[in-house]
VMD Tcl script that builds the backbone (N, CA, C; Angstrom):
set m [mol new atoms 516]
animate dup $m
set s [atomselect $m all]
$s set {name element resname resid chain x y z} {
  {N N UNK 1 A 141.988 63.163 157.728}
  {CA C UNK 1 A 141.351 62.617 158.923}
  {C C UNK 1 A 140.644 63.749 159.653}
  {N N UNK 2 A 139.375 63.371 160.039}
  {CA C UNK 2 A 138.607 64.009 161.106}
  {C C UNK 2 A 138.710 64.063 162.157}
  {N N UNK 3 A 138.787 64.692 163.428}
  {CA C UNK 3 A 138.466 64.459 164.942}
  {C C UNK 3 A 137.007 65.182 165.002}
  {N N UNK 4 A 136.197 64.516 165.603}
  {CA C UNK 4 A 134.871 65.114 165.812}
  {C C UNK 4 A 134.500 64.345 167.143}
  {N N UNK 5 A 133.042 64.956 167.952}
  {CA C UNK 5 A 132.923 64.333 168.656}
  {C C UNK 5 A 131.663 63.005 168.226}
  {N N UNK 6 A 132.244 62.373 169.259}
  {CA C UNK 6 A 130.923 60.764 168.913}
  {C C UNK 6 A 129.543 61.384 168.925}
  {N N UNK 7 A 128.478 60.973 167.515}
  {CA C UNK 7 A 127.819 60.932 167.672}
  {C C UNK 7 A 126.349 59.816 167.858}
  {N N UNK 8 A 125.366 59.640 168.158}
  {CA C UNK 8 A 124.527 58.678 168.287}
  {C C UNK 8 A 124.900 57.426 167.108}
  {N N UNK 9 A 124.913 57.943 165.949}
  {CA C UNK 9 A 125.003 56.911 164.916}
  {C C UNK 9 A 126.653 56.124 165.001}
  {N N UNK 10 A 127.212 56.740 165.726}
  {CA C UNK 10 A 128.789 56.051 165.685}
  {C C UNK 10 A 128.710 54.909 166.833}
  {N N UNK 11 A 128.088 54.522 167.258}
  {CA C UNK 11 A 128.354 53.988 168.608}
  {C C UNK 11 A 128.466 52.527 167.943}
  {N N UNK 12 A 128.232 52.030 166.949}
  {CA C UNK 12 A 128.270 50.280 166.573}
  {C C UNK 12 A 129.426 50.680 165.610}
  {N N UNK 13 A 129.711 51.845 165.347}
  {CA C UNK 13 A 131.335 51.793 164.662}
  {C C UNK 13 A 132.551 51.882 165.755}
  {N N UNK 14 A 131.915 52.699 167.045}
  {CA C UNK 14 A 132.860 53.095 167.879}
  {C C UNK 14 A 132.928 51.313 168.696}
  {N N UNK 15 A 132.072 50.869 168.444}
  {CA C UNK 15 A 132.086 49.419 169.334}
  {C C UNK 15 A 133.249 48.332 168.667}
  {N N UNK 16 A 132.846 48.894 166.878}
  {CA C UNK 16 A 133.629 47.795 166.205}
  {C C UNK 16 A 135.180 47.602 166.157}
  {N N UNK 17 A 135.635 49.037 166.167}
  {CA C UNK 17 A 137.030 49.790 166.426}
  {C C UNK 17 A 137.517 49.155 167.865}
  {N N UNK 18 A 136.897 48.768 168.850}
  {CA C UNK 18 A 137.105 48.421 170.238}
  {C C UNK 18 A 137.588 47.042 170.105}
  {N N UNK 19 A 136.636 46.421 169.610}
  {CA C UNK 19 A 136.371 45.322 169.498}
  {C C UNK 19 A 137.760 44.594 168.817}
  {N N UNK 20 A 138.111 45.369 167.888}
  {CA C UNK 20 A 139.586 44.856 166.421}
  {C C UNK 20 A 140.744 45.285 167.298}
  {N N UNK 21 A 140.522 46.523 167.824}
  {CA C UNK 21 A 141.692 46.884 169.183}
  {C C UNK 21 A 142.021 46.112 169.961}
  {N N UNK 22 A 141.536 45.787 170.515}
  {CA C UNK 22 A 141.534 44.919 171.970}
  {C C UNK 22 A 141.371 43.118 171.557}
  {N N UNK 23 A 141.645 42.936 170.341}
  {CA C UNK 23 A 140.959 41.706 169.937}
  {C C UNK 23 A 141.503 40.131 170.792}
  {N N UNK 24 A 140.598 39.947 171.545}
  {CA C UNK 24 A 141.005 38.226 171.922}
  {C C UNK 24 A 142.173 37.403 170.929}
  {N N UNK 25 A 142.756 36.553 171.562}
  {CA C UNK 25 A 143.431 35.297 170.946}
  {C C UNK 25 A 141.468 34.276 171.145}
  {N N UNK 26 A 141.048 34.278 172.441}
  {CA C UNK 26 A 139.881 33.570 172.759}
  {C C UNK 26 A 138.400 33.825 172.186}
  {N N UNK 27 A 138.973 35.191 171.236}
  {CA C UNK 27 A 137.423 35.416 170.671}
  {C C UNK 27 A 136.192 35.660 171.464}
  {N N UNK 28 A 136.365 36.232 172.365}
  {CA C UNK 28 A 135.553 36.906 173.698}
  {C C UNK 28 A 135.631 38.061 173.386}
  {N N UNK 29 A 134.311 38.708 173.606}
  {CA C UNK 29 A 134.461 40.089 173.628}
  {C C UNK 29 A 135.048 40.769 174.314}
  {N N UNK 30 A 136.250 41.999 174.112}
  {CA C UNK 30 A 136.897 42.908 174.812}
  {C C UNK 30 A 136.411 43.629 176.154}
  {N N UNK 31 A 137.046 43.409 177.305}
  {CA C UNK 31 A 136.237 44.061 178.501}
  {C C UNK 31 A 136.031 45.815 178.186}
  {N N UNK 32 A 137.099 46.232 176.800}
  {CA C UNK 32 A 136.838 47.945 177.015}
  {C C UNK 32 A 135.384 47.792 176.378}
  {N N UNK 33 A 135.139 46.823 175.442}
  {CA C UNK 33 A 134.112 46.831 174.456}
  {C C UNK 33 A 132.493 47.592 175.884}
  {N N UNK 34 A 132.656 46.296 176.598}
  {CA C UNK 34 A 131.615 46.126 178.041}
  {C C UNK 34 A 131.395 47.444 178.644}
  {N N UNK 35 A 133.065 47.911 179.067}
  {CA C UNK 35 A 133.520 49.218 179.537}
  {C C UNK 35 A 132.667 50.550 179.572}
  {N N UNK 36 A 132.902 50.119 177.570}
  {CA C UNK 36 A 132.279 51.889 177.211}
  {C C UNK 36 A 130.928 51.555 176.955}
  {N N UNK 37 A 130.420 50.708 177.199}
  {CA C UNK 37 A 128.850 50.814 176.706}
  {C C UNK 37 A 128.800 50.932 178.505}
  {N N UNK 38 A 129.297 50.116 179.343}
  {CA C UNK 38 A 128.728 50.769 180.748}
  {C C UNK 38 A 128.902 52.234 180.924}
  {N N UNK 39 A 130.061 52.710 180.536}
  {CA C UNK 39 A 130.585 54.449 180.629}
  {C C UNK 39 A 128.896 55.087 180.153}
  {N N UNK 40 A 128.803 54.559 179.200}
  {CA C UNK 40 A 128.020 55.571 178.364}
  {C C UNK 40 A 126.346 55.705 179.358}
  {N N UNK 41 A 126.260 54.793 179.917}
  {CA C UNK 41 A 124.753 54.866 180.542}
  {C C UNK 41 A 125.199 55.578 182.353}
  {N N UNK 42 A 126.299 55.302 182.381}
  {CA C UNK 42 A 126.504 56.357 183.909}
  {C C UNK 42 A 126.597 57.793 183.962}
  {N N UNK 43 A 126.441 58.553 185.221}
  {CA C UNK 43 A 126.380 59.891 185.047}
  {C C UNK 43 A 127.734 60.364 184.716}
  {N N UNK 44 A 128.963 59.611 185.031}
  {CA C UNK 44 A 129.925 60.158 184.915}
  {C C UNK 44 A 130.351 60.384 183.463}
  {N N UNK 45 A 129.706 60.143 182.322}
  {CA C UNK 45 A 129.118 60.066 181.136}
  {C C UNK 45 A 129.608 61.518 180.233}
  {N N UNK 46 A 130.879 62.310 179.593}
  {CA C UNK 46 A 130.766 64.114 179.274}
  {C C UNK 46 A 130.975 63.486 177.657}
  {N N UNK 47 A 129.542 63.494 177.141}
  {CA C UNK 47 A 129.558 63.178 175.584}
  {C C UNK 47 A 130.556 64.102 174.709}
  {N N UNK 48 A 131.172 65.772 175.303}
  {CA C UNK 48 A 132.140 66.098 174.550}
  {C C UNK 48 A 133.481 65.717 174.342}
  {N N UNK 49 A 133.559 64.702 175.491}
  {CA C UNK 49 A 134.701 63.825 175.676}
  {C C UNK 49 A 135.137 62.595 174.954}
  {N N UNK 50 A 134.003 62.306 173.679}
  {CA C UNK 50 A 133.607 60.894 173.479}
  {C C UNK 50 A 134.307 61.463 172.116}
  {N N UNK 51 A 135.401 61.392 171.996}
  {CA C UNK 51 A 135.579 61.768 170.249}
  {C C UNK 51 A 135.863 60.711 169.293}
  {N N UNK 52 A 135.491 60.876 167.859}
  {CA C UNK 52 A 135.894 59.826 166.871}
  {C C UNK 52 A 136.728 60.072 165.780}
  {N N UNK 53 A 137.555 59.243 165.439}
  {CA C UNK 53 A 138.502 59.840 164.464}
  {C C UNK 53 A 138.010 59.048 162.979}
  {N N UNK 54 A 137.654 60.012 161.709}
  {CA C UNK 54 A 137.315 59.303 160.587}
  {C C UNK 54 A 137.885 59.332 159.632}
  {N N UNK 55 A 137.759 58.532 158.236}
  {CA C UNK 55 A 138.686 58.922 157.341}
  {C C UNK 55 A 137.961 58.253 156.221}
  {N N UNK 56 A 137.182 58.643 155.269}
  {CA C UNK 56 A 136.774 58.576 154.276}
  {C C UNK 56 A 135.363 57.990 154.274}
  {N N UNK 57 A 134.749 58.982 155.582}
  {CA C UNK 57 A 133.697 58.239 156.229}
  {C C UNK 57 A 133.526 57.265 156.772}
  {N N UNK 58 A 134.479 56.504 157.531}
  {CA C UNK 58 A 134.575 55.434 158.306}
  {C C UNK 58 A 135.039 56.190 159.481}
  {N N UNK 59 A 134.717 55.464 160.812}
  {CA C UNK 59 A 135.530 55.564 162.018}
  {C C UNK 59 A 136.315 54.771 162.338}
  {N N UNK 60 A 137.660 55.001 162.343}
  {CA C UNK 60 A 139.222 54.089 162.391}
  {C C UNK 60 A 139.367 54.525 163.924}
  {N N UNK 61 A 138.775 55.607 164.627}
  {CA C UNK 61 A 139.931 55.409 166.122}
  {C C UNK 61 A 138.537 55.855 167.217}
  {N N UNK 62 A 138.577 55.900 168.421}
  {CA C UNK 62 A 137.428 56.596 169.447}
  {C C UNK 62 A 138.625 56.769 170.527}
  {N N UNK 63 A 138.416 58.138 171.275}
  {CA C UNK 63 A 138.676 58.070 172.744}
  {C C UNK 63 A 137.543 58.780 173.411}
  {N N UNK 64 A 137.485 58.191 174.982}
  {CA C UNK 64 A 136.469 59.084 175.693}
  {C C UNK 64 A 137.114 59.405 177.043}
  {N N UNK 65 A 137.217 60.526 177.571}
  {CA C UNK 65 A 137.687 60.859 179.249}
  {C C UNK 65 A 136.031 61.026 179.801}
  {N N UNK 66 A 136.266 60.399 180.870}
  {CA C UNK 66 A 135.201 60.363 181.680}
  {C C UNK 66 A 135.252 60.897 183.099}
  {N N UNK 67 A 134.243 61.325 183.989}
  {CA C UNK 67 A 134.325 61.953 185.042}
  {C C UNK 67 A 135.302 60.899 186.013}
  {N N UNK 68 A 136.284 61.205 186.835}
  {CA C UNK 68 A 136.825 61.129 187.996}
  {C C UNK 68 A 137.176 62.073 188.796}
  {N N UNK 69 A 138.034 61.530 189.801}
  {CA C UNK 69 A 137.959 61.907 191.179}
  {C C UNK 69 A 139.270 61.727 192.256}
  {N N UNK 70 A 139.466 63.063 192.343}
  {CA C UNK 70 A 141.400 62.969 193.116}
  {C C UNK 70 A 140.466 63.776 194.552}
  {N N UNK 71 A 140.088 62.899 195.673}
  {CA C UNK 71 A 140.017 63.562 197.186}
  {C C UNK 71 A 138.595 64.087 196.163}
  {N N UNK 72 A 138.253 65.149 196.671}
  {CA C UNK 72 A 137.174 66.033 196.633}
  {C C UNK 72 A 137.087 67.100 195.541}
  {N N UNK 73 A 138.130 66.755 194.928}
  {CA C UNK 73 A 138.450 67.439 193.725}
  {C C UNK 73 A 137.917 66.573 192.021}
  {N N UNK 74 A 137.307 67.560 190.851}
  {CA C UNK 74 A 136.800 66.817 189.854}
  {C C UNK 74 A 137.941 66.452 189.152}
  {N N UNK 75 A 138.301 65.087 188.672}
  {CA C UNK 75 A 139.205 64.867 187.587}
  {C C UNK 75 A 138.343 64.334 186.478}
  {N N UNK 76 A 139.737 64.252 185.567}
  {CA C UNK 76 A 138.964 63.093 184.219}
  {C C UNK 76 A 140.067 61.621 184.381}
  {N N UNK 77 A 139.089 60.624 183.899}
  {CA C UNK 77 A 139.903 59.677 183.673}
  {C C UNK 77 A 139.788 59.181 181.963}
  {N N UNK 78 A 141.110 58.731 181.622}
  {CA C UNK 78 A 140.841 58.665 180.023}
  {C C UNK 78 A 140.898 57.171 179.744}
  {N N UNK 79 A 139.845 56.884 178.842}
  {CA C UNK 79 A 140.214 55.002 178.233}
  {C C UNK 79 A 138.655 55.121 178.354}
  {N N UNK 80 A 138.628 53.676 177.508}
  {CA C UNK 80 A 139.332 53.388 176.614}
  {C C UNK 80 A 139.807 54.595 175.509}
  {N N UNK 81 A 140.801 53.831 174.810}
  {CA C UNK 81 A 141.677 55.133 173.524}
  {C C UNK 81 A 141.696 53.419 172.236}
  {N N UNK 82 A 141.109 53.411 171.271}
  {CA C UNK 82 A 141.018 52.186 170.353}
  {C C UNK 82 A 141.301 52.612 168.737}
  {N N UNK 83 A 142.248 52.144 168.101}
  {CA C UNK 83 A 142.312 52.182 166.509}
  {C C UNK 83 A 142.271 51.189 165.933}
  {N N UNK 84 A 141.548 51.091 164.848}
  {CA C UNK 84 A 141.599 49.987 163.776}
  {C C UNK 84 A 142.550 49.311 163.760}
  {N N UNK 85 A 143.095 48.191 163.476}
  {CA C UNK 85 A 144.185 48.121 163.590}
  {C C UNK 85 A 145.022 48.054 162.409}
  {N N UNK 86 A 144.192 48.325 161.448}
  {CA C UNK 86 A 144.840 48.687 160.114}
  {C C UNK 86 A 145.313 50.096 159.932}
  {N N UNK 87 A 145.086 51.697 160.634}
  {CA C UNK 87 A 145.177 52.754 160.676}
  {C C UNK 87 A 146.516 52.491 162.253}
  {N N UNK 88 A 146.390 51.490 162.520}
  {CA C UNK 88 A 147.620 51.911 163.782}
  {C C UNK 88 A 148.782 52.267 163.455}
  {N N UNK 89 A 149.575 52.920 164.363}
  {CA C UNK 89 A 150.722 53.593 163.585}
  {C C UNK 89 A 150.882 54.345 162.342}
  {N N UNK 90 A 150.191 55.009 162.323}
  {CA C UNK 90 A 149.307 56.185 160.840}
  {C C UNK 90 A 149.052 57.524 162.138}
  {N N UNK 91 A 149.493 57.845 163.078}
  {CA C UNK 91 A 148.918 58.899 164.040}
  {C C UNK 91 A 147.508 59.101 164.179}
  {N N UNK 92 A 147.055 58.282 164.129}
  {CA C UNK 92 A 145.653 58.541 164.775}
  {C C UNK 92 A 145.178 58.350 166.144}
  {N N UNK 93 A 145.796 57.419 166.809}
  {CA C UNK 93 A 145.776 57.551 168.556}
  {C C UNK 93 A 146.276 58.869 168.895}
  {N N UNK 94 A 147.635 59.491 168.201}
  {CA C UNK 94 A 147.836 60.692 168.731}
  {C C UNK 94 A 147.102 61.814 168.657}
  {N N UNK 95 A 146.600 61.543 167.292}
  {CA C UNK 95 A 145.494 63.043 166.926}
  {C C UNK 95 A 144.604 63.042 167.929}
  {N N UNK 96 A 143.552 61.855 168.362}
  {CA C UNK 96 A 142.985 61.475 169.129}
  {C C UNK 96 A 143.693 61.859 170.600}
  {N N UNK 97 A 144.407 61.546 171.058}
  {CA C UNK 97 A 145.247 61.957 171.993}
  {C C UNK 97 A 145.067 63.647 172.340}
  {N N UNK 98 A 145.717 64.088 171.605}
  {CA C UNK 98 A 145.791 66.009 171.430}
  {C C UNK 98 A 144.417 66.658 171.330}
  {N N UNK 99 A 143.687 65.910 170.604}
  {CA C UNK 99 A 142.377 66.916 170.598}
  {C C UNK 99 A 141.536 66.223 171.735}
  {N N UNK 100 A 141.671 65.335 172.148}
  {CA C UNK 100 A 140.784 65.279 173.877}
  {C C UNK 100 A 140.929 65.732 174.551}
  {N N UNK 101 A 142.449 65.887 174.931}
  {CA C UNK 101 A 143.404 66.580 175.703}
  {C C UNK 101 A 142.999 68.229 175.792}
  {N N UNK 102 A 143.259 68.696 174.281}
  {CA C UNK 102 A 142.714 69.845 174.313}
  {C C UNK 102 A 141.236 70.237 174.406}
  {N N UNK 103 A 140.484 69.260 174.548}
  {CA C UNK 103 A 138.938 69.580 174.280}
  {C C UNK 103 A 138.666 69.744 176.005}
  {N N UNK 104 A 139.527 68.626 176.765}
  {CA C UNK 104 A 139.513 68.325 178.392}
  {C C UNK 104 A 139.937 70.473 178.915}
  {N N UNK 105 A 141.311 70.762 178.137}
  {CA C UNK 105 A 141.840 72.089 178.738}
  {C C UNK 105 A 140.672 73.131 178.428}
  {N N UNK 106 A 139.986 72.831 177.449}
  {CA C UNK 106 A 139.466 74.384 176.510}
  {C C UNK 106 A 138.068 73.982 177.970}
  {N N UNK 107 A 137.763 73.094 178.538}
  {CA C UNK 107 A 136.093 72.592 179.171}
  {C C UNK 107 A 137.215 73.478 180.642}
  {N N UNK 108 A 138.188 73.882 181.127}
  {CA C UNK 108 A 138.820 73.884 182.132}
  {C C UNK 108 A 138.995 72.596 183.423}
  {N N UNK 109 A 139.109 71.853 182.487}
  {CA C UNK 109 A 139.298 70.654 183.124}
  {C C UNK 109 A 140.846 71.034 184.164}
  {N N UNK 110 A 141.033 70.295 185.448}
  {CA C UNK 110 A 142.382 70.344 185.795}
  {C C UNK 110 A 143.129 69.238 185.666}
  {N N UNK 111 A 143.043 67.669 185.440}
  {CA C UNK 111 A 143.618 66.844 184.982}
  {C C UNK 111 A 143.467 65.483 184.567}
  {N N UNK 112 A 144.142 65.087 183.876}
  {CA C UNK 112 A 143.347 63.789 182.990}
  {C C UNK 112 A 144.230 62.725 183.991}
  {N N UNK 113 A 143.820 61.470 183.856}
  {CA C UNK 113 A 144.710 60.128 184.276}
  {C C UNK 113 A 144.319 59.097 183.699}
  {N N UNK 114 A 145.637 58.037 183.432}
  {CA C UNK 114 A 144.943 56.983 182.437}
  {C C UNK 114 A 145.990 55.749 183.133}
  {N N UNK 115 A 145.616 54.544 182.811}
  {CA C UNK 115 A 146.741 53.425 183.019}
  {C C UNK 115 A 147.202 52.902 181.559}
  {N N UNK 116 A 148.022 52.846 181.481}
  {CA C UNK 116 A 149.178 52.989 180.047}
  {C C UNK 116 A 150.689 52.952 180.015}
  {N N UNK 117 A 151.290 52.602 179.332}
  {CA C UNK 117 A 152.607 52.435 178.397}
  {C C UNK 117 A 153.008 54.179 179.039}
  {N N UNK 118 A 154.187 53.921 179.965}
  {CA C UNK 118 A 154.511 55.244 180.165}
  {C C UNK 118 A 155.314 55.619 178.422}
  {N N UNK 119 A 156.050 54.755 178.238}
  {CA C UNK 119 A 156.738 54.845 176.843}
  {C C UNK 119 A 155.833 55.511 176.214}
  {N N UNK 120 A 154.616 54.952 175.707}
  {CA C UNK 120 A 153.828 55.504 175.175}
  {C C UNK 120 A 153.517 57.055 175.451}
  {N N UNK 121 A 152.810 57.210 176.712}
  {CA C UNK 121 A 151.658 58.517 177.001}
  {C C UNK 121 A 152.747 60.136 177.231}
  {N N UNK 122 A 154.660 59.502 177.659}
  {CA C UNK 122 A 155.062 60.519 178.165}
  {C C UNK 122 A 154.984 61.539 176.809}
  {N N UNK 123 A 155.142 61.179 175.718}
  {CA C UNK 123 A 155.204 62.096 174.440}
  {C C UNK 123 A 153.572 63.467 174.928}
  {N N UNK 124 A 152.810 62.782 175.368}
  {CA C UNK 124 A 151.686 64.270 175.688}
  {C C UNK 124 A 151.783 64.291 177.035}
  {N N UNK 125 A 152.878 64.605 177.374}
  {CA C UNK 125 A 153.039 65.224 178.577}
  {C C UNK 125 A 152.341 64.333 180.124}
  {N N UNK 126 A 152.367 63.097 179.796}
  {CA C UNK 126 A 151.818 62.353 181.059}
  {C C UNK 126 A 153.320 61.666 182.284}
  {N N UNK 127 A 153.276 61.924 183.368}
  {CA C UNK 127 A 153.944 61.587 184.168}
  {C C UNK 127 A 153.213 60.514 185.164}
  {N N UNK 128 A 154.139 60.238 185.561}
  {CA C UNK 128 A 154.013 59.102 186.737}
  {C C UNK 128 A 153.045 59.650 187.783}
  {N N UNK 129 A 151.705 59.798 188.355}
  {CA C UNK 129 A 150.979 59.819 189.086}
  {C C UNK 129 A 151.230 60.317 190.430}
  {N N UNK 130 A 152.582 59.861 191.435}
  {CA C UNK 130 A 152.991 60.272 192.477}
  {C C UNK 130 A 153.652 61.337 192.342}
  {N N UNK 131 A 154.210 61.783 191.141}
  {CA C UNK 131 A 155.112 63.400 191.033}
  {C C UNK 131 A 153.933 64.419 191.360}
  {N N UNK 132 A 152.855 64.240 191.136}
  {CA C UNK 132 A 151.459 65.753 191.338}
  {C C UNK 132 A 151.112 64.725 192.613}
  {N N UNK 133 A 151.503 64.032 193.683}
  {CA C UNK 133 A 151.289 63.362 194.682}
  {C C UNK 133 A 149.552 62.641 194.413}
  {N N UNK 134 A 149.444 62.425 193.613}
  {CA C UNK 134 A 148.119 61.638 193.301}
  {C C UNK 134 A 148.325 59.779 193.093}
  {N N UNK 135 A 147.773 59.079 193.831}
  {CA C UNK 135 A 147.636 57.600 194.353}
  {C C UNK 135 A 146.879 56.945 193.415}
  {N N UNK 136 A 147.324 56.074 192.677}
  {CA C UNK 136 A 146.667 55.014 191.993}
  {C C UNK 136 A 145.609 54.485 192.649}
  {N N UNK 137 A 144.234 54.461 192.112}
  {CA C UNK 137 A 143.511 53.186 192.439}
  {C C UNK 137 A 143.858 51.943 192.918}
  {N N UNK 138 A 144.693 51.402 192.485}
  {CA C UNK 138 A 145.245 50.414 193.076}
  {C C UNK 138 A 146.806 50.532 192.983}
  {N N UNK 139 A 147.310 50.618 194.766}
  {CA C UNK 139 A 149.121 50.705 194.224}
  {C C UNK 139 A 149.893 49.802 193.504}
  {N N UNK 140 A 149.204 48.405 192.828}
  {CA C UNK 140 A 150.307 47.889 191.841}
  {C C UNK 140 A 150.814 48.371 190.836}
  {N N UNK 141 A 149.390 49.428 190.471}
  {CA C UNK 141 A 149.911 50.067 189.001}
  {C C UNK 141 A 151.144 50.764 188.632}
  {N N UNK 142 A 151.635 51.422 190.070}
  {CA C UNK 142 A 153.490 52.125 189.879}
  {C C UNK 142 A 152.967 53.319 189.041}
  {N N UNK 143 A 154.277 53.166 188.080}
  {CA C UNK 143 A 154.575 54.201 187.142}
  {C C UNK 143 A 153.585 54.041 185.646}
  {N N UNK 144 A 152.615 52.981 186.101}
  {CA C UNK 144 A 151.615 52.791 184.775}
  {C C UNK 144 A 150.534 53.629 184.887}
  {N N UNK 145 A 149.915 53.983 186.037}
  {CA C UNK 145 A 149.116 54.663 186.296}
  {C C UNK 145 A 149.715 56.293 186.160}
  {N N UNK 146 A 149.239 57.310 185.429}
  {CA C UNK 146 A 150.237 58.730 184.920}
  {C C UNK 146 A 148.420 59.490 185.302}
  {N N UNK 147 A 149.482 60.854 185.235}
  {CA C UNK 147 A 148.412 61.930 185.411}
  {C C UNK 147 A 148.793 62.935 184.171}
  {N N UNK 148 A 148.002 63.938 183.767}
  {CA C UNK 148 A 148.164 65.330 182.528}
  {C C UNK 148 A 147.526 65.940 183.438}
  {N N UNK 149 A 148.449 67.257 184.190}
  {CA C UNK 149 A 148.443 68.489 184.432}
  {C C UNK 149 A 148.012 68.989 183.212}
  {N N UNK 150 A 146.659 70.027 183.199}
  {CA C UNK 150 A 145.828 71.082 182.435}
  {C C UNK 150 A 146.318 72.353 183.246}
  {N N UNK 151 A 145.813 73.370 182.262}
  {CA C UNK 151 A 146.012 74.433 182.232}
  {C C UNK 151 A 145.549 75.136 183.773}
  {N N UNK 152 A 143.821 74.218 184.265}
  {CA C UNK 152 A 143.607 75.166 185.506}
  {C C UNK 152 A 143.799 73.854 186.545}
  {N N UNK 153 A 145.554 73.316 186.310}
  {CA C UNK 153 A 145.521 72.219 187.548}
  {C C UNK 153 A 146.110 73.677 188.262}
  {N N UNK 154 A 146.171 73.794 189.614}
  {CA C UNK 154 A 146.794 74.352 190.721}
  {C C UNK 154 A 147.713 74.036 191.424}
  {N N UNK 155 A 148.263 72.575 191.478}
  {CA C UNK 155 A 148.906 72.041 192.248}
  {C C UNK 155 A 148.266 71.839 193.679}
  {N N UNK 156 A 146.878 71.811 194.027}
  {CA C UNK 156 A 146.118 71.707 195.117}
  {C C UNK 156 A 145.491 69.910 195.482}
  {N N UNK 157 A 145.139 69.614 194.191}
  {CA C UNK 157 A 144.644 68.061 194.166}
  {C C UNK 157 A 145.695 67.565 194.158}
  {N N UNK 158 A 145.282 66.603 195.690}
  {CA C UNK 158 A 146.297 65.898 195.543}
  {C C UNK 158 A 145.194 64.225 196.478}
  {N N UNK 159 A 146.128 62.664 197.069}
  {CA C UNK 159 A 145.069 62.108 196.956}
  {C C UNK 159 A 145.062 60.385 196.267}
  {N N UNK 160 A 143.867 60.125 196.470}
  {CA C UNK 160 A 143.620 58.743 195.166}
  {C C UNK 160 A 142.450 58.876 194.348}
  {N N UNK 161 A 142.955 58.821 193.036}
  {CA C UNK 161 A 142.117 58.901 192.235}
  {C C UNK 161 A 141.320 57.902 192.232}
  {N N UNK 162 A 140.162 58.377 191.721}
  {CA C UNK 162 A 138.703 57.414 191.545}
  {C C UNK 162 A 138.110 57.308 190.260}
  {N N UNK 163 A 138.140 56.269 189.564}
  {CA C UNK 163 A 137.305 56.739 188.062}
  {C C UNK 163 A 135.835 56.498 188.096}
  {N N UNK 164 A 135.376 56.860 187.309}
  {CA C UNK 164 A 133.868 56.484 187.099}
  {C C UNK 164 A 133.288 55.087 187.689}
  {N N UNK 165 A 132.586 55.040 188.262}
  {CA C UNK 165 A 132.069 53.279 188.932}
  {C C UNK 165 A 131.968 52.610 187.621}
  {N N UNK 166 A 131.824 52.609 186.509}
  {CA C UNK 166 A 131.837 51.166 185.682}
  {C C UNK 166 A 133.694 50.683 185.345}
  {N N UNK 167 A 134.196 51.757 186.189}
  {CA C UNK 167 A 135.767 51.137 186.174}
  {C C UNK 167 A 135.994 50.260 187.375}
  {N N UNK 168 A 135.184 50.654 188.319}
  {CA C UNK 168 A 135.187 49.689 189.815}
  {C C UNK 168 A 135.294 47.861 189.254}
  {N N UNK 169 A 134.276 48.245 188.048}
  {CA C UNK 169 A 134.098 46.922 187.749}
  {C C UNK 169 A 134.762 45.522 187.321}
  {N N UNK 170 A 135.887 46.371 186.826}
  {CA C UNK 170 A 137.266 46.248 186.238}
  {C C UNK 170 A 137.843 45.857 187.089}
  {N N UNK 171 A 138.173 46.300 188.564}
  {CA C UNK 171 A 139.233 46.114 189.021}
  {C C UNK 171 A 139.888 47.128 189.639}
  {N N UNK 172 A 139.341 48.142 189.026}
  {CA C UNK 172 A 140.049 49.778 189.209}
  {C C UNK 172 A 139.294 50.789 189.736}
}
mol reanalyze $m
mol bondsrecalc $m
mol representation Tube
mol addrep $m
């Protein structure tokens, strides 16, 4: 398996992967599907963030962190994160996982946030959002909404996070 970042020609593979992820019982297209094609035309937009995971020349997984916002301070927010769903549980969300993560630390990013399966995200180091005193977008989210302390967090941001406006759209 590959991690690379998304390029122009991946974007109707990175759509299709979304699409099998997130798949309706109603056969409606996936709101991440909507999501990342809005992500992709806003400024909050860091194409090194957009990575794809491949495997025998196919793309089986995509994640992208996108620009957000704790107070006056720059964050990232991460999602959509999508695998085939034939490659799920094969580690490819995680590979995907680790090398964004690390692609977010190596850019000196100070911290990522996502809404997710704490079960899930605590394995890379994601905590509950109010421990680095940072406020959900919306307080129902609790302990679903998590933050990843990077290498140049300070412990200074602190706050409610804001993601990119095509997440407003959402709900969030």
């Amino acid at each position: 398996m590959l991690i690379r970042p998304e390029r122009p020609q991946d974007i109707d593979a990175v759509r299709t992967v979304h699409t099998a992820a997130f798949e309706r019982d109603d056969g409606a297209r996936p709101v991440e599907v909507g999501l990342l094609d809005a992500l992709r035309r806003c400024e909050d937009w860091i194409p090194a963030l957009s990575l794809v995971a491949e495997q025998d020349d196919t793309v089986v997984g995509h994640v992208v962190c996108t620009r957000g916002h704790v107070g006056g301070h720059l964050a990232l927010g991460l999602g959509p994160i999508g695998v085939l769903p034939a490659n799920q549980g094969s580690g490819v969300g995680a590979a995907l996982m680790h090398a964004v993560l690390a692609a977010a630390d190596a850019r000196g990013e100070r911290l990522v946030a996502l809404l997710g399966d704490p079960a899930y995200y605590r394995r890379f180091d994601f905590v509950p959002s109010t421990r680095h005193r940072i406020d959900p977008p919306d307080p129902t989210w609790g302990p679903y909404f998590q933050v990843r302390p990077l290498t140049a967090h300070d412990g200074t941001v602190h706050g409610t996070f804001r993601y990119a406006a095509p997440f407003a759209d959402l709900g969030g």
